[in-house]
C-alpha positions as a Markdown table, in Angstrom:
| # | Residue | x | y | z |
|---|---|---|---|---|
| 1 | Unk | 36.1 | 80.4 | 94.0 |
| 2 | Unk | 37.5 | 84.0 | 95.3 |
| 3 | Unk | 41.3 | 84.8 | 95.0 |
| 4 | Unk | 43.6 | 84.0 | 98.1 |
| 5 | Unk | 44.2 | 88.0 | 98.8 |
| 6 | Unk | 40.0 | 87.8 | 99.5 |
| 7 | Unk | 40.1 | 86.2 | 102.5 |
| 8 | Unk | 42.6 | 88.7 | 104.2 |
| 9 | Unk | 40.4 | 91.6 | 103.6 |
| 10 | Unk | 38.0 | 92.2 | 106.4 |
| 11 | Unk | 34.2 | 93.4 | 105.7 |
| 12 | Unk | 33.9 | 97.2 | 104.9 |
| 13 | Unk | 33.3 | 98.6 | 108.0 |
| 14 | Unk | 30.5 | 100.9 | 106.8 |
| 15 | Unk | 28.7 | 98.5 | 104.3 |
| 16 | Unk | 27.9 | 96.3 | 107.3 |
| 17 | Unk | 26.6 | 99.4 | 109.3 |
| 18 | Unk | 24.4 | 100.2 | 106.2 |
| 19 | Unk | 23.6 | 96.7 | 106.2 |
| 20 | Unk | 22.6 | 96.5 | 110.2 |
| 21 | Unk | 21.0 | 100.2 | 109.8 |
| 22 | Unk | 19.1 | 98.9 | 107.0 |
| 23 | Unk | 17.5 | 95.6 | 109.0 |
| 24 | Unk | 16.4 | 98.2 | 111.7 |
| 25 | Unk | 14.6 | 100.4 | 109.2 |
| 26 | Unk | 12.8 | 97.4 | 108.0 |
| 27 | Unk | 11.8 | 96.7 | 111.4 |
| 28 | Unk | 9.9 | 99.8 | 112.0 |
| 29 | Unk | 12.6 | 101.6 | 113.9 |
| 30 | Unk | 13.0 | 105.2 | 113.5 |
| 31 | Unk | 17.1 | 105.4 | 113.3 |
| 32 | Unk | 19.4 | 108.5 | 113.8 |
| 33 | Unk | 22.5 | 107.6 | 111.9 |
| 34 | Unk | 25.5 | 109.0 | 113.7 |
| 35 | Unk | 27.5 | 106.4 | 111.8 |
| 36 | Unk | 29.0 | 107.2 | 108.7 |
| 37 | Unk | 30.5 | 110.8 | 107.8 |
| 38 | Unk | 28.6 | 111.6 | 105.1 |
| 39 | Unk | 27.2 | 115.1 | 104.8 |
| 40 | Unk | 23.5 | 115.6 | 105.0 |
| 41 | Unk | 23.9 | 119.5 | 103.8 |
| 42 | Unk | 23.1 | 120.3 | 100.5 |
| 43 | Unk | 26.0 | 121.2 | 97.8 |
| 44 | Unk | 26.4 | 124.8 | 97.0 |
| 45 | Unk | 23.6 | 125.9 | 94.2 |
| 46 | Unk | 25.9 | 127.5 | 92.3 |
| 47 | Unk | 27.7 | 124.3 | 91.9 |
| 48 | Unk | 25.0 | 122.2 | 91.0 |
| 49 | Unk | 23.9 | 125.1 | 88.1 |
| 50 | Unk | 27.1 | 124.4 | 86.5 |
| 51 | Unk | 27.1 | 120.7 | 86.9 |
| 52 | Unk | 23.7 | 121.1 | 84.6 |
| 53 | Unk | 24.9 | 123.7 | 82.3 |
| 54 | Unk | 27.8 | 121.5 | 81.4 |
| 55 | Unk | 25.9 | 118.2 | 81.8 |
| 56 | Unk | 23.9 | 120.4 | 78.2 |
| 57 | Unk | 27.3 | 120.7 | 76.5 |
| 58 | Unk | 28.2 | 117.9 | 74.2 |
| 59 | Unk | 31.6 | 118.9 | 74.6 |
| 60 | Unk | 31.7 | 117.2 | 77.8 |
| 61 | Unk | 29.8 | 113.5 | 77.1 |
| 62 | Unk | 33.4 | 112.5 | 75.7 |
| 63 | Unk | 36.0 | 110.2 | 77.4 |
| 64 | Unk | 37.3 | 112.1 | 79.9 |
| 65 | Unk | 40.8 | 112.8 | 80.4 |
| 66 | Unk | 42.9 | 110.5 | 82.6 |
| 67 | Unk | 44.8 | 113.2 | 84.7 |
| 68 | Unk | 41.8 | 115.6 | 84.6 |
| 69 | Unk | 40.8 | 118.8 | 82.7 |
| 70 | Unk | 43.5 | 121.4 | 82.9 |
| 71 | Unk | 41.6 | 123.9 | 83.6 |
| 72 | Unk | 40.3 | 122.0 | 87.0 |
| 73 | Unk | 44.3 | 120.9 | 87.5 |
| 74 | Unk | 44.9 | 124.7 | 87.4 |
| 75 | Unk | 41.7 | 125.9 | 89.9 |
| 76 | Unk | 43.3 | 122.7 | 91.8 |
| 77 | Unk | 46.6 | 124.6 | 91.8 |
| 78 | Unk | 45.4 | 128.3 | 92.7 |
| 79 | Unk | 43.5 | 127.1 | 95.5 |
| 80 | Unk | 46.5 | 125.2 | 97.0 |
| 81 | Unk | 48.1 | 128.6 | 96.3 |
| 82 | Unk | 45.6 | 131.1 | 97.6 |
| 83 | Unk | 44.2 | 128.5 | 101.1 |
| 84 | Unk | 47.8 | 127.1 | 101.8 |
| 85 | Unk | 50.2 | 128.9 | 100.5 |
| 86 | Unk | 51.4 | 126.0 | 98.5 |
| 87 | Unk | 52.7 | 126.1 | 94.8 |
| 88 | Unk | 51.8 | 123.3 | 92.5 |
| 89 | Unk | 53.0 | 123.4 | 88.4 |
| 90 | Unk | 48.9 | 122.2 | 87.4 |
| 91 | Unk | 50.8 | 120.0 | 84.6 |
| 92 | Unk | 52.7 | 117.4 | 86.3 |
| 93 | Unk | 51.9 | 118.2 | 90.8 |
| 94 | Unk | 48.0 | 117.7 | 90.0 |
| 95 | Unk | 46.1 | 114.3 | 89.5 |
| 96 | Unk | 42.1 | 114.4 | 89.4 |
| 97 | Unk | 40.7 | 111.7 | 91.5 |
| 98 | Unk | 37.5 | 110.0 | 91.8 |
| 99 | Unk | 37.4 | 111.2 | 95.1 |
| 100 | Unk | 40.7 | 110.4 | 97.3 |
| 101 | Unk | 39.3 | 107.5 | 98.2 |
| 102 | Unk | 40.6 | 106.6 | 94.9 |
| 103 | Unk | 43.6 | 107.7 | 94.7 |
| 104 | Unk | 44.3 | 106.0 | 98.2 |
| 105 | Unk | 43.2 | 102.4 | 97.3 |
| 106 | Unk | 45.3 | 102.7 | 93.9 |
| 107 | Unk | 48.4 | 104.5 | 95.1 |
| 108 | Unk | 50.0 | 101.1 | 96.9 |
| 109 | Unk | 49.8 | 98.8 | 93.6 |
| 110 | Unk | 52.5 | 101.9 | 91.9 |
| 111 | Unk | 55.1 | 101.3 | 95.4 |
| 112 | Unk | 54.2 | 98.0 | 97.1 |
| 113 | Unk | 55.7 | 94.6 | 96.0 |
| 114 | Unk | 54.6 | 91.5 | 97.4 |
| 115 | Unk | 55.8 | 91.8 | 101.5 |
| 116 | Unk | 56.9 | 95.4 | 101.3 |
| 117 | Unk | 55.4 | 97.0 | 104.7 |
| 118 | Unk | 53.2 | 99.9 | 105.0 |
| 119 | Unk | 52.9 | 101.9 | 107.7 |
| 120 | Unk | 48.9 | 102.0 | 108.6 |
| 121 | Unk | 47.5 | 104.6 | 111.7 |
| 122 | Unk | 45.4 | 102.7 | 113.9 |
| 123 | Unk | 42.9 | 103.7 | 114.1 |
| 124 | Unk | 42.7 | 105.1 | 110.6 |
| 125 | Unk | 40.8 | 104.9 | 107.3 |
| 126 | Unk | 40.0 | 101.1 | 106.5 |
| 127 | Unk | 41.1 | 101.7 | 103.1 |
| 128 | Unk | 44.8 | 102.1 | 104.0 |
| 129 | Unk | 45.1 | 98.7 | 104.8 |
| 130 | Unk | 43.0 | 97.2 | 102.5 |
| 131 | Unk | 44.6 | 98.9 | 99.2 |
| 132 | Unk | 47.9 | 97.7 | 101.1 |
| 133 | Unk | 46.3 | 94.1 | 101.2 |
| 134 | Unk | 45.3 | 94.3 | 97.2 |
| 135 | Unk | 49.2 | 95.2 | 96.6 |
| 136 | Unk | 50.2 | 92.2 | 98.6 |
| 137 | Unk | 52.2 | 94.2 | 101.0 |
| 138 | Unk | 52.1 | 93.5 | 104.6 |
| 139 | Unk | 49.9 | 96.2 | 106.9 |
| 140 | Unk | 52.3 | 97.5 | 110.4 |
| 141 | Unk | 49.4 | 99.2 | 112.5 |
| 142 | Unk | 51.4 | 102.4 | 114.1 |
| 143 | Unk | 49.1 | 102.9 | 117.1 |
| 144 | Unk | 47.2 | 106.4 | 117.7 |
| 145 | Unk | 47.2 | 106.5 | 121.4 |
| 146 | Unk | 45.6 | 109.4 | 123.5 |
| 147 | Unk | 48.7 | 110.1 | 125.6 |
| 148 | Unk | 50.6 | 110.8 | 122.6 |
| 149 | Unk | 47.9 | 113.3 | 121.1 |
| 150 | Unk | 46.9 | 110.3 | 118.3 |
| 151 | Unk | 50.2 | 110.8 | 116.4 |
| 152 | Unk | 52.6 | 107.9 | 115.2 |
| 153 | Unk | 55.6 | 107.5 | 117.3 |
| 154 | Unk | 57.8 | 106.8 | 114.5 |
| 155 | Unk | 60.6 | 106.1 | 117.0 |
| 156 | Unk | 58.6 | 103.2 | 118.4 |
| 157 | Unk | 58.7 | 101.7 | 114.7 |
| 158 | Unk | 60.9 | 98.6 | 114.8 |
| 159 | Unk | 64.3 | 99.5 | 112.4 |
| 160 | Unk | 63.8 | 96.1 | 110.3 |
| 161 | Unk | 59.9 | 97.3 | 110.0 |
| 162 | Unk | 61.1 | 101.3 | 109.0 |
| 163 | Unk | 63.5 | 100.3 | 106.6 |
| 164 | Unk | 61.3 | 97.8 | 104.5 |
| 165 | Unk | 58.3 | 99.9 | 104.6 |
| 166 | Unk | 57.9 | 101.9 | 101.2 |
| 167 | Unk | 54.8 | 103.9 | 102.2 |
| 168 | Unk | 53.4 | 106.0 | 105.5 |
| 169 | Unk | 50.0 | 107.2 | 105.6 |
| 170 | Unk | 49.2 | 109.9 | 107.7 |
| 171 | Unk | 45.5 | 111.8 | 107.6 |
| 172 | Unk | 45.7 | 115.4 | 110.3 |
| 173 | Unk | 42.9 | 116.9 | 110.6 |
| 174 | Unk | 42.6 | 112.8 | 112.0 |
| 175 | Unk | 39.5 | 110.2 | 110.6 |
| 176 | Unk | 38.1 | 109.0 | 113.4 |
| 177 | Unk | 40.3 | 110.8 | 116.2 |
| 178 | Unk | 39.3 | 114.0 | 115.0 |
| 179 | Unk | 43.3 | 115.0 | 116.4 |
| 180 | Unk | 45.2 | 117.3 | 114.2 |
| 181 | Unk | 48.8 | 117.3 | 113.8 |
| 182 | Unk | 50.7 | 119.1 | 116.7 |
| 183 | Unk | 53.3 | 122.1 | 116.2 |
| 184 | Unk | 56.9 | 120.2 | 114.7 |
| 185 | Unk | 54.8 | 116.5 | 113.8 |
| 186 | Unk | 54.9 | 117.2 | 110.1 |
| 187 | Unk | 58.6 | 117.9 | 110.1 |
| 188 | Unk | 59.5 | 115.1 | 112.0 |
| 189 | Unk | 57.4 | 112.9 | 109.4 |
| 190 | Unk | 59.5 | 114.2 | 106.5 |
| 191 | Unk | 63.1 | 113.9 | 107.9 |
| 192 | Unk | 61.5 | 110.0 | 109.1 |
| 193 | Unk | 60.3 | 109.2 | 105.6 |
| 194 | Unk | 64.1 | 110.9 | 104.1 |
| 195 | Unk | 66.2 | 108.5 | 106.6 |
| 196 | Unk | 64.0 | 105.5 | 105.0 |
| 197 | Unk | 63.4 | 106.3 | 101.5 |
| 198 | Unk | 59.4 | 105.9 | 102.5 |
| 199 | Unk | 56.5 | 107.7 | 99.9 |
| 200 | Unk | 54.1 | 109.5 | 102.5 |
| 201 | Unk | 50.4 | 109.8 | 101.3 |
| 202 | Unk | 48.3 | 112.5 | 103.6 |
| 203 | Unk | 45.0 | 112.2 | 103.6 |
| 204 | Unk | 43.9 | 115.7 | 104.1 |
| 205 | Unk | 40.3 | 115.5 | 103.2 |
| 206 | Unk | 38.9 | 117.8 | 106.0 |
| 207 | Unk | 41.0 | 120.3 | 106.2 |
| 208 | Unk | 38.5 | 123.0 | 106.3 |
| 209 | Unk | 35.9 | 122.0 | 108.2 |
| 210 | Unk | 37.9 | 123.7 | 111.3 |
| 211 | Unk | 36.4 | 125.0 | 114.7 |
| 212 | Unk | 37.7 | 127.8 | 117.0 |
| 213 | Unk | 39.6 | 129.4 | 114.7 |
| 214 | Unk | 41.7 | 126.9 | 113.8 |
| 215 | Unk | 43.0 | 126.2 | 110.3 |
| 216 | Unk | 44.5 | 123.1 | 108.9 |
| 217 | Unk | 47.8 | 123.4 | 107.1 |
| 218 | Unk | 48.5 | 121.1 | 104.2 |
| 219 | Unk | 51.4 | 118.8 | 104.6 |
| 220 | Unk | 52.9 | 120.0 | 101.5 |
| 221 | Unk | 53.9 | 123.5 | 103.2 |
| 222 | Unk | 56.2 | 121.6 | 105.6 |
| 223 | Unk | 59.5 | 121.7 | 104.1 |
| 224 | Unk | 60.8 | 119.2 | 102.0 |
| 225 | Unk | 57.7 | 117.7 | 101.9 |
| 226 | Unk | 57.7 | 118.5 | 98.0 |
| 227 | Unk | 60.4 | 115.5 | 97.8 |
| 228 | Unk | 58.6 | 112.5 | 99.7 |
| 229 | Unk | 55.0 | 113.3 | 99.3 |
| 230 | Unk | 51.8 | 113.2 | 97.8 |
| 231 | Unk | 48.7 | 114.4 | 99.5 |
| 232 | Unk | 45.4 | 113.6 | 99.2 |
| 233 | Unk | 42.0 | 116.2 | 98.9 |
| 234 | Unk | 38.6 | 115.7 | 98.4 |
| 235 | Unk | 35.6 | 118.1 | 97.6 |
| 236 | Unk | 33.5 | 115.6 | 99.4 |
| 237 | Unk | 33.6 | 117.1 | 103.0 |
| 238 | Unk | 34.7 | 120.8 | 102.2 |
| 239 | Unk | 31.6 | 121.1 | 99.3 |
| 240 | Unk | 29.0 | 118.0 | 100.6 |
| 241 | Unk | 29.7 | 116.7 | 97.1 |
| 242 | Unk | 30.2 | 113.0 | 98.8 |
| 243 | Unk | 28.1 | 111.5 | 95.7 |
| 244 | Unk | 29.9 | 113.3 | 92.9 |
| 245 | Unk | 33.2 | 111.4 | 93.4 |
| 246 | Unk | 35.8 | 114.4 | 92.6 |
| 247 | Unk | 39.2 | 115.0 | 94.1 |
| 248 | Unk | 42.7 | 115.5 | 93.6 |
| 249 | Unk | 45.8 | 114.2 | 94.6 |
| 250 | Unk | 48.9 | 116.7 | 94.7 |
| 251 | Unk | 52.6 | 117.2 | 95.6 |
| 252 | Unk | 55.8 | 115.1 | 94.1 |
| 253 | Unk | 55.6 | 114.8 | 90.5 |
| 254 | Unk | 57.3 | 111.2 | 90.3 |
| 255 | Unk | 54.7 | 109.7 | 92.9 |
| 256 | Unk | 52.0 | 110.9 | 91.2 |
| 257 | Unk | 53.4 | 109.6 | 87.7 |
| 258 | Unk | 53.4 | 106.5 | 89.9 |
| 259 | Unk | 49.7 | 106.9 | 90.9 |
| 260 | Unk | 48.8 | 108.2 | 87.3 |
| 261 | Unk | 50.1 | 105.4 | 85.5 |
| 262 | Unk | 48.4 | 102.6 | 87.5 |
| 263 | Unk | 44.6 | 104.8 | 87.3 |
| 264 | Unk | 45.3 | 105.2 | 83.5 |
| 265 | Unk | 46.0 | 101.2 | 83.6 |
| 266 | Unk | 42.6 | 100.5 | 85.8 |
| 267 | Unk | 40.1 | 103.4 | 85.2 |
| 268 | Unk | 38.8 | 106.0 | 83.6 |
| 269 | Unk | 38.9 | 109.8 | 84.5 |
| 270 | Unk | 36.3 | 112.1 | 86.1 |
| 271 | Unk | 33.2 | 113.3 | 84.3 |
| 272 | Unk | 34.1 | 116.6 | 82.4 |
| 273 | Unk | 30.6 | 118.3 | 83.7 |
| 274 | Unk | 31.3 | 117.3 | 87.2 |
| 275 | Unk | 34.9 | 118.5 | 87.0 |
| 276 | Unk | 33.4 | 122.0 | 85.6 |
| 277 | Unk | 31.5 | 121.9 | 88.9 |
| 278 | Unk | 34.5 | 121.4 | 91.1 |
| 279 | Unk | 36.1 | 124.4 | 89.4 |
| 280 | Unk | 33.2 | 126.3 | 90.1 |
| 281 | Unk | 33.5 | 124.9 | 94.0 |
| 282 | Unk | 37.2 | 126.0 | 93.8 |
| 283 | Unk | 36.9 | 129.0 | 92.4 |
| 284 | Unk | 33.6 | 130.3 | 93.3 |
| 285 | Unk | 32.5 | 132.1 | 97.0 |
| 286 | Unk | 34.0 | 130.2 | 99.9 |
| 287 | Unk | 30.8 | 131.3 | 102.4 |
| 288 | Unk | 29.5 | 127.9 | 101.9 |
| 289 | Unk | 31.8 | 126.5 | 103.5 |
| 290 | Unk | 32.3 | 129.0 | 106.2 |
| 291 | Unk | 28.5 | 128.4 | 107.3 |
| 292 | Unk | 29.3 | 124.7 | 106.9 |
| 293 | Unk | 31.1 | 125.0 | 109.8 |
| 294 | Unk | 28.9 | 126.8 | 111.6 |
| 295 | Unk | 26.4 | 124.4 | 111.5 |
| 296 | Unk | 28.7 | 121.6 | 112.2 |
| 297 | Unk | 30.4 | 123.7 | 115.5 |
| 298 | Unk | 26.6 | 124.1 | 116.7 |
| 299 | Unk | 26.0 | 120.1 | 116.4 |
| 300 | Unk | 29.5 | 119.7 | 117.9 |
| 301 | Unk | 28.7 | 121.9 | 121.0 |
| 302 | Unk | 25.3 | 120.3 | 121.6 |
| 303 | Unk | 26.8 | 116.8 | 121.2 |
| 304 | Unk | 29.8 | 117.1 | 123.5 |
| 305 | Unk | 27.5 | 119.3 | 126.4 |
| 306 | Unk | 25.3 | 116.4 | 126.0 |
| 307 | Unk | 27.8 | 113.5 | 126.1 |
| 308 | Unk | 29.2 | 115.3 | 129.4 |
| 309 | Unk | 26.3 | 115.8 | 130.9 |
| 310 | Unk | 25.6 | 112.1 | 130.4 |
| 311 | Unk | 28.8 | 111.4 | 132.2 |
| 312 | Unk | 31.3 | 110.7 | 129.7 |
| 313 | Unk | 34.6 | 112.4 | 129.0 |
| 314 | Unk | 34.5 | 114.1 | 125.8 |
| 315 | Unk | 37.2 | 116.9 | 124.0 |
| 316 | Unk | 35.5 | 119.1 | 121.2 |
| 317 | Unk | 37.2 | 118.3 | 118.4 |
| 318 | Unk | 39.2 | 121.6 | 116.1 |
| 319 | Unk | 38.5 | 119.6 | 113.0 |
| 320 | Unk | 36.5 | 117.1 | 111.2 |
| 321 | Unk | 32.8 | 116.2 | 111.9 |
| 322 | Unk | 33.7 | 113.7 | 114.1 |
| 323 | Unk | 33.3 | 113.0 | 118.1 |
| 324 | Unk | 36.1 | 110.5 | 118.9 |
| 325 | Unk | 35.0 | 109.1 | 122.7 |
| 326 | Unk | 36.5 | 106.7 | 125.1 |
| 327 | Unk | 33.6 | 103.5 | 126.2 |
| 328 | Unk | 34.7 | 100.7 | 127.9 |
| 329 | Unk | 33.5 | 97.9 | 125.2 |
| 330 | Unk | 33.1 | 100.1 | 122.1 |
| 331 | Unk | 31.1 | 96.7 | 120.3 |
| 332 | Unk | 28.9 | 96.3 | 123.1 |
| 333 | Unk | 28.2 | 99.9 | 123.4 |
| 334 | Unk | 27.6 | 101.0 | 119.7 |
| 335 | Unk | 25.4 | 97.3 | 119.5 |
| 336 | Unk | 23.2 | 98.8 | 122.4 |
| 337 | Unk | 22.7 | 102.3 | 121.0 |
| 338 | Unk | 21.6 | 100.4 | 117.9 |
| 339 | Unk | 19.4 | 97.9 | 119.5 |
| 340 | Unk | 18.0 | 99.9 | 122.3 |
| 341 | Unk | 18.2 | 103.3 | 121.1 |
| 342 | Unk | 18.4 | 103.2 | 117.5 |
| 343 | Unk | 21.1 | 105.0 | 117.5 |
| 344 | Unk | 24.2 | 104.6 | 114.8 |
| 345 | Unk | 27.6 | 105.2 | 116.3 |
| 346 | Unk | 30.4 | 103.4 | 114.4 |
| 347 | Unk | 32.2 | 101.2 | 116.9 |
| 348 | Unk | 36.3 | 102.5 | 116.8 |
| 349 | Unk | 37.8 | 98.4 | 116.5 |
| 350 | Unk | 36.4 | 98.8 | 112.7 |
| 351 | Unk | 39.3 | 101.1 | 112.1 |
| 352 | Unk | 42.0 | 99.3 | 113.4 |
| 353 | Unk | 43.2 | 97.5 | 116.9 |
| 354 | Unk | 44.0 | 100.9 | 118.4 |
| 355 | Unk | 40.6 | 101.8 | 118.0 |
| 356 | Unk | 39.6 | 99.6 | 120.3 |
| 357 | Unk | 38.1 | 101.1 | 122.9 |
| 358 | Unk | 36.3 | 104.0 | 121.3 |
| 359 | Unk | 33.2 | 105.1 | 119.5 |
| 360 | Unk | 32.9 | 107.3 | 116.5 |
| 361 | Unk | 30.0 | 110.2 | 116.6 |
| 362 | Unk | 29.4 | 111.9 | 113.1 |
| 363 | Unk | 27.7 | 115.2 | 113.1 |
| 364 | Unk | 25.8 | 114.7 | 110.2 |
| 365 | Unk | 22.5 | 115.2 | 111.0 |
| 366 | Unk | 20.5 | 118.2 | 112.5 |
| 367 | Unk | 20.7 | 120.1 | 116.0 |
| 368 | Unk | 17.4 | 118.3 | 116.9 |
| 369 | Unk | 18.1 | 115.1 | 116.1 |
| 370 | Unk | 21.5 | 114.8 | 118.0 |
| 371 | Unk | 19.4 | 116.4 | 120.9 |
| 372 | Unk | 16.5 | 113.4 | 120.5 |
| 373 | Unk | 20.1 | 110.8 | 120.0 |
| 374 | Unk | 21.0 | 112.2 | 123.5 |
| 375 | Unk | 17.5 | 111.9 | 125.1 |
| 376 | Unk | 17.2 | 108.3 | 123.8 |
| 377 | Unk | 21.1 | 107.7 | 125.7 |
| 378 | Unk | 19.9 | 109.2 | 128.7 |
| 379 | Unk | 17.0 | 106.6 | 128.7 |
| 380 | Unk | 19.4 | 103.4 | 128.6 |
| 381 | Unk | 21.1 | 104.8 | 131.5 |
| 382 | Unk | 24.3 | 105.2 | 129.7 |
């Protein structure tokens, strides 16, 4: 009945953890979902008051346009300008996105042919290789390893493999290693991607949710980067707008005339109210997100004491909202905390052989729950 390309595609990692999550539920278990990274803070109310004010306007019930609004292409474009530093012409370097989860599953059918490599982080975002498998291309997993900081080695990549491949995907601040990209990495991606006429795609959908003073650059400040890449943003993380599906992909005009032209092909554009709510997340007060971070740095702290005190070896993360830690059979381990604990961790072999080894923490739920997630870990004898 399906198509031949359904049978290479494995399960969605985080359906089937809904799926498991779900049985437990049913089952009377009270469950503390460290699973998927999905904010449980509220979106800013001043962004939700907009969303109905333009929701009212009947202006906005139309068809959408495919590339967005051009007023949210041009917020888009001053906040590259004012948080990075980056210029983007809002006309032809901005694409509106359902989210870059969208963007990332279409931009593959605009560069792959049938067998054409692309270069996948493992571990990494599932949706890399799957929007590679939907083009027909061939997936080469570039492991993330601990001794190398969980960065590619791109002089590791095999020449034959390099010089077929026609896009890399990279994603610093890093989903699931919570890694971000080390002093000289960006630069040595762009003069790799130059000597092999390779599109890179950066996923840089939690650049500000940054610990310790950190901040996240964007990959489009490197230079040169203007010439081989695109990059990926989301609202998602940075506004908890996860539900609203709104993004943007920016950077190299011809790949995203690429992109644009297969989402005009497939899809329809964004909402017009919602995108009048993302200019008002843009351009409105940033102390949203700055307490955001706050929250999340608290969780961290309490998580990582606890993990330690528990035994395990555990780096606080700069970035993300993500633990990354090393278990010894990361199934095994997250089907215990499940079963024995109910406790969701998302085992690190669902993004990629290189994950293998690992277990995901999200710090999406409260202070006090983490803490009760702990207590129930110290009870298994972990």
């Amino acid at each position: 009945m399906y198509a031949e390309r359904m049978g290479k595609l494995p399960p969605y990692l985080f359906a089937r953890i809904d799926e498991l999550k779900a049985k437990k539920i049913r089952e009377g278990v009270d469950v503390i979902d460290l699973g998927v990274g999905d904010p449980d803070l509220a979106t800013p109310p001043h962004v939700v008051e907009e969303l109905c004010r333009a929701a009212r306007d009947p202006a906005n019930h139309h068809y959408p346009s495919y590339t967005g609004m051009p007023e949210f292409r041009q917020a888009v474009a001053r906040w590259y300008r004012d948080r990075f530093g980056v210029g983007l012409d809002p006309s032809t370097e901005v694409l509106a996105l359902m989210g870059s989860k969208d963007g990332i599953a279409h931009v593959p059918e605009a560069f792959v042919d049938p067998g054409n490599c692309v270069l996948v982080p493992s571990p990494g975002y599932p949706v890399y290789q799957t929007s590679t498998l939907f083009a027909e291309g061939r997936v080469y997993e570039m492991p993330l390893r601990a001794e190398n900081g969980f960065v590619p080695v791109f002089e590791d990549i095999p020449g034959d493999v390099a010089n077929d491949a026609r896009i890399l995907f990279l994603n610093y601040p890093n989903n699931p290693t919570a890694a971000v990209a080390p002093h000289g990495f960006f630069e040595t991606a762009v003069e790799f991607a130059r000597e092999h006429d390779i599109v890179i795609v950066h996923d840089n959908a939690y650049s500000e949710i940054s610990y310790d003073g950190y901040r996240a650059p964007s990959f489009l400040g490197t230079e040169g980067a203007m010439d081989v890449a695109i990059e990926m943003h989301s609202l998602s993380k940075t506004f908890n707008m996860t539900g609203w599906r709104i993004g943007m992909a920016v950077g190299n005009r011809e790949i995203l005339a690429g992109l644009g032209r297969v989402k005009t092909n497939v899809d329809s554009g964004v909402f017009d109210a919602v995108q009048r709510a993302a200019i008002a997340a843009l351009s409105g007060p940033q102390d949203c997100v700055v307490q955001a971070c706050r929250t999340y740095q608290e969780r961290r702290d309490t998580l990582v004491e606890g993990l330690r005190a528990l035994g395990f070896q555990v780096e606080p993360p700069k970035a993300t909202f993500y633990v990354w830690m090393a278990v010894d059979d990361c199934m095994a381990f997250a089907t215990r905390m499940l079963d024995e604990a109910g406790v969701v961790v998302t085992p690190g072999i669902g993004f990629g052989s290189g994950g293998n080894g690992y277990v995901r923490f999200a710090l999406t739920r409260s202070t006090d729950r983490i803490r009760e997630a702990l207590e129930r870990m110290e009870g298994l004898g972990l």
